[in-house]
C-alpha positions as CSV (number, residue, x, y, z in Angstrom):
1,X,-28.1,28.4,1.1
2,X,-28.9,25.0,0.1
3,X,-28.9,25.3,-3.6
4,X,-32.3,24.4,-4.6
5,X,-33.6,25.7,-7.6
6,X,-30.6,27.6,-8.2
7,X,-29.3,26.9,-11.9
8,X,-26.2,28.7,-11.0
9,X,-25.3,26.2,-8.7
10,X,-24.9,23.1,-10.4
11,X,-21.3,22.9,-10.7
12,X,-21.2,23.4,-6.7
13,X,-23.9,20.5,-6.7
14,X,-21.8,18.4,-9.0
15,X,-18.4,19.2,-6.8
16,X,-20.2,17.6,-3.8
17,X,-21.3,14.8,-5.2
18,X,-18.0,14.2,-7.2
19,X,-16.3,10.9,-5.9
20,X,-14.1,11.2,-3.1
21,X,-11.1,9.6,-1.5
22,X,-9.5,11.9,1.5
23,X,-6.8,10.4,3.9
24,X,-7.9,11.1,7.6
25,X,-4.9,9.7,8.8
26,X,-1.6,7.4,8.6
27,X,0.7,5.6,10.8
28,X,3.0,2.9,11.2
29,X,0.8,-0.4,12.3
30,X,3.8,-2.4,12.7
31,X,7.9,-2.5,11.3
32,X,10.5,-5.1,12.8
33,X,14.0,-5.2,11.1
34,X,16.0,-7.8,11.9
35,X,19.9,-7.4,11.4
36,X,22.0,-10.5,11.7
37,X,24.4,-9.7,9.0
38,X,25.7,-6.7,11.0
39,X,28.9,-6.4,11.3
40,X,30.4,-9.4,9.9
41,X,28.6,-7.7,6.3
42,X,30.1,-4.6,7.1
43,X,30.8,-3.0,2.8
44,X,30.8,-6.6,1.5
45,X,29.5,-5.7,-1.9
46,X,26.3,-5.6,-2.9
47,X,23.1,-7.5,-1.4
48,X,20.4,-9.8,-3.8
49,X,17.4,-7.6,-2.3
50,X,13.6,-9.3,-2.1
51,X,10.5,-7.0,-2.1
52,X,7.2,-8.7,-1.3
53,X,4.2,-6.1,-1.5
54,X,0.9,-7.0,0.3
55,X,-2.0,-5.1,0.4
56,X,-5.2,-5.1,2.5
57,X,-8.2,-3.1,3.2
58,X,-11.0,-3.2,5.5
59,X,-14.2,-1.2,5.9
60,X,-14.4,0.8,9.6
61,X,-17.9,1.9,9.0
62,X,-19.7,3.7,6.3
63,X,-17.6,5.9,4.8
64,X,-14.2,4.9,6.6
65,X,-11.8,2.3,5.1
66,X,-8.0,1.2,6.7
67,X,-5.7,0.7,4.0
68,X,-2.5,-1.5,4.9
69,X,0.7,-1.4,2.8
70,X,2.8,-4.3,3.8
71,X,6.5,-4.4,2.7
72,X,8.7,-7.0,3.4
73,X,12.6,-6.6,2.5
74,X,14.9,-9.3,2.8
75,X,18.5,-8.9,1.8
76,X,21.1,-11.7,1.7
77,X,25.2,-11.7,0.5
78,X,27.1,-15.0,0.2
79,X,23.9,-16.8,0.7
80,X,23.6,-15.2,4.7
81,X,21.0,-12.7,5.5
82,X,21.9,-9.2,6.0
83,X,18.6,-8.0,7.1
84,X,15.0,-8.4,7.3
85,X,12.4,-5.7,7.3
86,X,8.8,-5.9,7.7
87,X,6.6,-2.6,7.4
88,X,3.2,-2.5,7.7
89,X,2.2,1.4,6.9
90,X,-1.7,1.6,7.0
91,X,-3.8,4.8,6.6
92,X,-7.9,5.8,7.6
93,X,-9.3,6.7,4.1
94,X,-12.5,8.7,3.6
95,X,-14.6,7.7,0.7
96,X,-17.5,9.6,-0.5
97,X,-20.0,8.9,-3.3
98,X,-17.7,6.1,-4.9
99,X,-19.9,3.5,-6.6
100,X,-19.6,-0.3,-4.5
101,X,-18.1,-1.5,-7.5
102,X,-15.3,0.8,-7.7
103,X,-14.3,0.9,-3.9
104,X,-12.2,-1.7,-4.2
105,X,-10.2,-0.2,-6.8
106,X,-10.0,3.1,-5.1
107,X,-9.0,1.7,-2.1
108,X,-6.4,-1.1,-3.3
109,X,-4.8,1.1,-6.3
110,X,-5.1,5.2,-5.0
111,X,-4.8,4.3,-1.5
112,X,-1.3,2.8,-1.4
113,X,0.1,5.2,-3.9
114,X,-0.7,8.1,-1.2
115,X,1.1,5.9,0.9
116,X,4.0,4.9,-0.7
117,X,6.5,7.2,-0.7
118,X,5.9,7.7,3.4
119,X,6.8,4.1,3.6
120,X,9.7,4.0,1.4
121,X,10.8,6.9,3.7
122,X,10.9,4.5,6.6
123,X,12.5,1.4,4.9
124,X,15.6,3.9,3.7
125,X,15.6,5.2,6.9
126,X,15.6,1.8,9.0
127,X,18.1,0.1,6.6
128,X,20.5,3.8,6.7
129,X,20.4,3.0,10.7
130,X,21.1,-0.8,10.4
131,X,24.1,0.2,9.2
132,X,23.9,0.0,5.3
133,X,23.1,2.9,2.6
134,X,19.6,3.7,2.0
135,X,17.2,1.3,0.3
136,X,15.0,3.1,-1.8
137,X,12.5,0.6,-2.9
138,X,11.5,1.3,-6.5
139,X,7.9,2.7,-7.7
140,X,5.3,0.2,-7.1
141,X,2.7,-0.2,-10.0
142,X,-0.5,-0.4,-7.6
143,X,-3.0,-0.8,-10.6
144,X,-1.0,-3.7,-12.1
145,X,-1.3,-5.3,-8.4
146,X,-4.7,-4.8,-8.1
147,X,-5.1,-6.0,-11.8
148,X,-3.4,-9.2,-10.7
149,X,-5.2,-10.1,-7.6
150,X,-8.6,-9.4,-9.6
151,X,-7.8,-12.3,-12.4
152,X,-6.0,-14.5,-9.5
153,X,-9.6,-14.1,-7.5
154,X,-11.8,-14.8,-11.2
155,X,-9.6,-17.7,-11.9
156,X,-9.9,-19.7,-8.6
157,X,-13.6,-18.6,-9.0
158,X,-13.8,-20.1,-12.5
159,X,-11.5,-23.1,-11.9
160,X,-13.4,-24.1,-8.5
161,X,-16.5,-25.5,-10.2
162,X,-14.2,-27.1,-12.9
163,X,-12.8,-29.2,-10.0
164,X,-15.7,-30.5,-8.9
């Protein structure tokens, strides 16, 4: 039944042509934690922690798109390091009838928020078995990042020409 000149099925019509953003998959593309502080930091209070958040994607044909999360953690006591851990957590996204112009957005903001809390799984879980209590890394605001990078990118655009 291909719908054709049914009225009826317009809303089924509209449903499969609604924009569309499915995961396919998810994995970790790389995580090294480093642990020097162990065990001379053994309970020495509490850690001044250091989230960096990176975010890339990249188109794998047509409709599929790679999302990477990158978190890097440091952690340092008495001016030593206690740890470092790096995380990249990337996932295959399928996207289907999103406009060019919004892709970006779909992919940078809704992609890592699917992704998140997997990768905050692994960072508690990698700090718990480096020896220190969990790290659960706060909610990250993926629209305000994507926000960001936007006016950085129209900034160094608008400011380029001033410098010449």
């Amino acid at each position: 039944m291909s719908g054709e000149g049914n009225q009826g099925g317009n809303g089924q019509m509209a449903a499969d042509n609604a924009p569309r953003l499915q995961v396919v998959g998810q994995y970790v593309k790389d995580l090294s934690f480093e642990n020097p502080g162990m065990p001379g930091n053994f309970g020495n209070g509490r850690p001044q922690i250091e989230l960096n958040v990176d975010l890339q994607a990249k188109q794998m044909d047509a409709q599929h798109f790679e999302v990477e999360l990158k978190l890097r953690v440091s952690a340092n006591g008495d001016d030593k390091p206690i740890f470092l851990l790096e995380l990249v957590y990337a996932g295959v996204f399928l996207l289907q009838n999103v406009p060019e112009e919004m892709r970006q957005a779909a992919l940078l903001i809704e992609g890592p928020h699917i992704l998140f809390p997997f990768a905050r799984r692994i960072v508690a879980d990698v700090v718990r078995d480096g020896g220190m209590p969990p790290l659960l890394v706060e909610p990250i605001d993926f629209a305000a990042l994507y926000r960001a990078r936007v006016e950085g990118m129209q900034q160094m655009r608008s400011g380029a020409p001033a410098d010449a």
